[in-house]
C-alpha positions as CSV (number, residue, x, y, z in Angstrom):
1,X,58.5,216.2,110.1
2,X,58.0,214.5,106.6
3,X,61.2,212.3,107.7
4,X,59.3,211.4,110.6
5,X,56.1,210.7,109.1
6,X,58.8,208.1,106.8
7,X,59.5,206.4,109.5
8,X,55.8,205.7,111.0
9,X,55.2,204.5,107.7
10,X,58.0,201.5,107.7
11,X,55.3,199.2,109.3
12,X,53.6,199.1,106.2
13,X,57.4,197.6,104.3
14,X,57.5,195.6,107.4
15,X,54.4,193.6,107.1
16,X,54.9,193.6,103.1
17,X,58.1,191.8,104.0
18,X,56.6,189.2,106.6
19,X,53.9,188.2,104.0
20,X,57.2,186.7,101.9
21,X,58.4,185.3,103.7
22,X,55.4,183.6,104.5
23,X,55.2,182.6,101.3
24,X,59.0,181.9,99.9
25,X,59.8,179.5,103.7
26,X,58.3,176.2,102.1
27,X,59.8,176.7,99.0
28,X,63.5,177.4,100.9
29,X,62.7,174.3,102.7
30,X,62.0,171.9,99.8
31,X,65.3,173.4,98.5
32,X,67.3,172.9,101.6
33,X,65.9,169.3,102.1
34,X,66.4,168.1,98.2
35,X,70.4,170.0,98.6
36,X,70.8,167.6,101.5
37,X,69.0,164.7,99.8
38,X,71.5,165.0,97.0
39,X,74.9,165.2,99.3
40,X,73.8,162.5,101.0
41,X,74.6,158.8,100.4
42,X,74.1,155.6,102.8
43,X,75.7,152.7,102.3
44,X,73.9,149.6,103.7
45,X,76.4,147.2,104.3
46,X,75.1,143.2,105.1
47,X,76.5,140.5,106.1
48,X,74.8,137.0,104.1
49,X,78.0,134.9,105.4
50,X,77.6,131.9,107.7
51,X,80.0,134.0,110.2
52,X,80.9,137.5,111.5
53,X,82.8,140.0,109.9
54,X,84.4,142.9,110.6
55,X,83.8,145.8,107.5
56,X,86.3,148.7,107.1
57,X,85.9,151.2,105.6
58,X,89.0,154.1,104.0
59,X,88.7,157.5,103.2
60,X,90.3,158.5,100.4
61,X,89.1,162.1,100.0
62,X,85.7,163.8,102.1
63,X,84.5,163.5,105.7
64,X,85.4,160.7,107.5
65,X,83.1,157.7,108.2
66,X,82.8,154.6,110.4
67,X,86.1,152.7,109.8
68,X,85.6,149.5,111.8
69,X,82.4,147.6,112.9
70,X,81.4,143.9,114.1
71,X,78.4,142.5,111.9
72,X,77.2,139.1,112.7
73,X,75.6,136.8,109.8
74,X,72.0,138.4,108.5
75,X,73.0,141.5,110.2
76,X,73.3,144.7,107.9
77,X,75.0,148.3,109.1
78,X,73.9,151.8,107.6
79,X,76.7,154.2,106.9
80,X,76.2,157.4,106.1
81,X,78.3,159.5,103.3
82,X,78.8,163.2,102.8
83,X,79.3,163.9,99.2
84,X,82.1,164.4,97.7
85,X,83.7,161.3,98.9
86,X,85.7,158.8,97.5
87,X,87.0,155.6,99.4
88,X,87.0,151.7,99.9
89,X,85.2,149.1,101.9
90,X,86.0,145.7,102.7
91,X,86.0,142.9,105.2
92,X,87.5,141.4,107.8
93,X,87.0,138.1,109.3
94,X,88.4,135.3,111.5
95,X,89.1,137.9,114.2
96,X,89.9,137.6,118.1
97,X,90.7,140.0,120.8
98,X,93.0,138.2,123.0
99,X,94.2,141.2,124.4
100,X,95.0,143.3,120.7
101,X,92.3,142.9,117.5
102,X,93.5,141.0,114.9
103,X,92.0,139.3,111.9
104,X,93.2,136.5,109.6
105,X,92.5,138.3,106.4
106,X,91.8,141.7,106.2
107,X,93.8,143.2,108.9
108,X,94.6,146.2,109.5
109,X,96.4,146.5,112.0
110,X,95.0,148.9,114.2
111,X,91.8,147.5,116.4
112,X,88.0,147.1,115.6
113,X,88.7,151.0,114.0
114,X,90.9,150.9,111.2
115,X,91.8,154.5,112.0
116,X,92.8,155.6,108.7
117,X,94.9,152.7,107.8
118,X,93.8,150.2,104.8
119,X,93.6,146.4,104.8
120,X,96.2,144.1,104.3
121,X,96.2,141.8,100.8
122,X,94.7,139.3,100.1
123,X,91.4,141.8,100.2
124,X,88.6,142.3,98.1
125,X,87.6,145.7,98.1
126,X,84.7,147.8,97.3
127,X,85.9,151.6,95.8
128,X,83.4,154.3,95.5
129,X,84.1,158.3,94.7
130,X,80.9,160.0,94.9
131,X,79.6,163.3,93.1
132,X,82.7,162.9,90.9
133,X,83.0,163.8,87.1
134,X,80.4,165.6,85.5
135,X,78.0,165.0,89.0
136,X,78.6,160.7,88.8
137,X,79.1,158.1,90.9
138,X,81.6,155.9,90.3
139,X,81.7,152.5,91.8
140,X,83.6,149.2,91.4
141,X,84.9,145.6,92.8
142,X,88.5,145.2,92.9
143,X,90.7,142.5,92.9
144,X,94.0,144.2,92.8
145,X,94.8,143.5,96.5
146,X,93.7,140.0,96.5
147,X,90.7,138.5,97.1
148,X,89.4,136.9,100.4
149,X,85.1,137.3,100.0
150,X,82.6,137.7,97.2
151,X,80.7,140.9,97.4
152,X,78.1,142.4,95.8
153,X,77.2,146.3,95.0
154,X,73.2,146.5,94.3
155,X,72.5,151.0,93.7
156,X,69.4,151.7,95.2
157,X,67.6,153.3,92.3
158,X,68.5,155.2,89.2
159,X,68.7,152.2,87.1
160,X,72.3,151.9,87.6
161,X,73.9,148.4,87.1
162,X,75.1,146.3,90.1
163,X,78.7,144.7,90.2
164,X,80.0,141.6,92.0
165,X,83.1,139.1,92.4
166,X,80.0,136.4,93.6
167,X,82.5,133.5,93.8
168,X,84.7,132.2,96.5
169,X,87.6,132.3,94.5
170,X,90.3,131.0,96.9
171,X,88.1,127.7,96.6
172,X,87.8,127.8,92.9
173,X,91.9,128.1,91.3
174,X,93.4,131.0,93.2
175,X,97.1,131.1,92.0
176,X,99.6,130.9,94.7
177,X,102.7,132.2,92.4
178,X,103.4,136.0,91.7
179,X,106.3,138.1,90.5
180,X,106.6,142.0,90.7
181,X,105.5,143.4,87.5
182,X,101.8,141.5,87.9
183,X,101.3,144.1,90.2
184,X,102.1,146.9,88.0
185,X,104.8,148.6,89.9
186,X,107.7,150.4,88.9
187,X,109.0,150.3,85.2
188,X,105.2,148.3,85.0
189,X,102.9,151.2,86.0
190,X,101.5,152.3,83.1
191,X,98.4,151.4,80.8
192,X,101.0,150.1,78.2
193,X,103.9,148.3,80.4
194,X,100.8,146.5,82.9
195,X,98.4,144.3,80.4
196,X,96.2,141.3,81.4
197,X,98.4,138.4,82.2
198,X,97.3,135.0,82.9
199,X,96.8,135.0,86.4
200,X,94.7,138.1,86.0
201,X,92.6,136.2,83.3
202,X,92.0,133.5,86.2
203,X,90.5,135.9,88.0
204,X,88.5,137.8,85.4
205,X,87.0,134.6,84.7
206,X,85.8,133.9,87.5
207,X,84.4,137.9,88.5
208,X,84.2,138.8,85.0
209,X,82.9,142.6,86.0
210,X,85.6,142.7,88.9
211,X,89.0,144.8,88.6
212,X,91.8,142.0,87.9
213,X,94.8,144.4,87.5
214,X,95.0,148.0,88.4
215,X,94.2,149.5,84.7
216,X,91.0,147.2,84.4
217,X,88.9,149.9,83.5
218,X,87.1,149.4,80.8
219,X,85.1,146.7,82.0
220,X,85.3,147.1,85.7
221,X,84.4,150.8,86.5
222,X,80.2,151.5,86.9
223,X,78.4,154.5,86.9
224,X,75.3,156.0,88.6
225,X,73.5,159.4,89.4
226,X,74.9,161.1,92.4
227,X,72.5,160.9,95.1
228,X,71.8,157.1,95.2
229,X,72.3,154.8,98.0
230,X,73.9,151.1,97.6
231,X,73.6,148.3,99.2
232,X,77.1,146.0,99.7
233,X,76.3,142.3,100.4
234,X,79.1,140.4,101.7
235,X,78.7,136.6,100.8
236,X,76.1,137.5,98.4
């Protein structure tokens, strides 16, 4: 009998335990909303060229995104990013589709989507990893692979810095001669073996916050607090 009597009493638990949740649901959902604010990057990526391009975009590590897109002049894309991610945007223009997509600089090789497969040099590239060390973005221009448009990467907030290669360099001394160990390969790929040479100084010149060899770090690599979006202007 008193067992029973326990049982007709549960209501009473029962309406305790509704009133909590009651109470503790908006607070779950700020929580929820700010975890998914924080995990979640867009990249707005415009076009200020005088003519269409084709953006890429690489996964290096994290969910896949959008790897191929048209964007006409004045025309801006939004791509969303699940953090952690790391990758690379770039651009591709002076395209056609007589029967397979191709593009004069920038291909790569496999249709409007780029599929997983990265551009072909000359290409200036974007690389971002997000929610890396110690909860950062990290976020640069490189002009390891060659350069074939000026960029420019604006953070949204957070009062992180922006970074650029603004210049049309093929226009403005691009070297046309290169030997193997510029491109720090081999016996050459270390810190020590692959330093500045002179064409790499021709192009840190020009893009002075811009990777100009692959261990350009120092000057080249930004930082911001995970959870900010960035804009990347093409032709800036």
């Amino acid at each position: 009998m008193q067992l029973l009597l326990g049982v007709l009493r549960e209501p009473l638990h029962i309406d305790c335990l509704l009133k909590a949740i009651k109470i503790l649901t908006p607070l779950l959902l700020t929580i929820c909303c700010f975890l998914w604010v924080v995990d979640s990057t867009v990249f707005t990526v415009t076009n200020n060229c005088k003519f269409t391009i084709w953006p890429a975009a690489l996964t290096g590590t994290g969910s896949p995104v959008q790897t191929g897109f048209e964007l006409p002049p004045q025309a801006s894309k939004a791509l969303n990013i699940s953090a952690p991610w790391s990758g690379r945007i770039w651009a591709r223009f002076q395209c056609s589709n007589s029967g397979r997509f191709t593009c004069e600089s920038g291909n790569c090789n496999s249709g409007i989507e780029c599929n997983g497969a990265g551009g072909t040099p000359p290409a200036t590239l974007v690389e971002f990893t997000l929610a890396g060390d110690q909860g950062k973005d990290f976020y640069d221009v490189s002009l390891v692979d060659g350069f074939n448009l000026p960029v420019k990467v604006t953070p949204a907030g957070g009062n992180c810095p922006t970074t650029s290669c603004p210049v049309d360099i093929n226009n403005n001394g691009c070297p046309k001669e290169l030997v193997p160990q510029y491109c720090c390969t081999g016996a050459y790929s270390t810190p020590a073996t692959c330093t500045p040479t002179s064409y790499s100084q021709i192009f840190k010149s020009r893009c002075p916050q811009a990777y100009s060899y692959a261990y350009d770090d120092k000057t080249s690599t930004f930082t911001c607090s995970t959870g900010n979006n960035y804009l990347i202007r093409f032709c800036p």
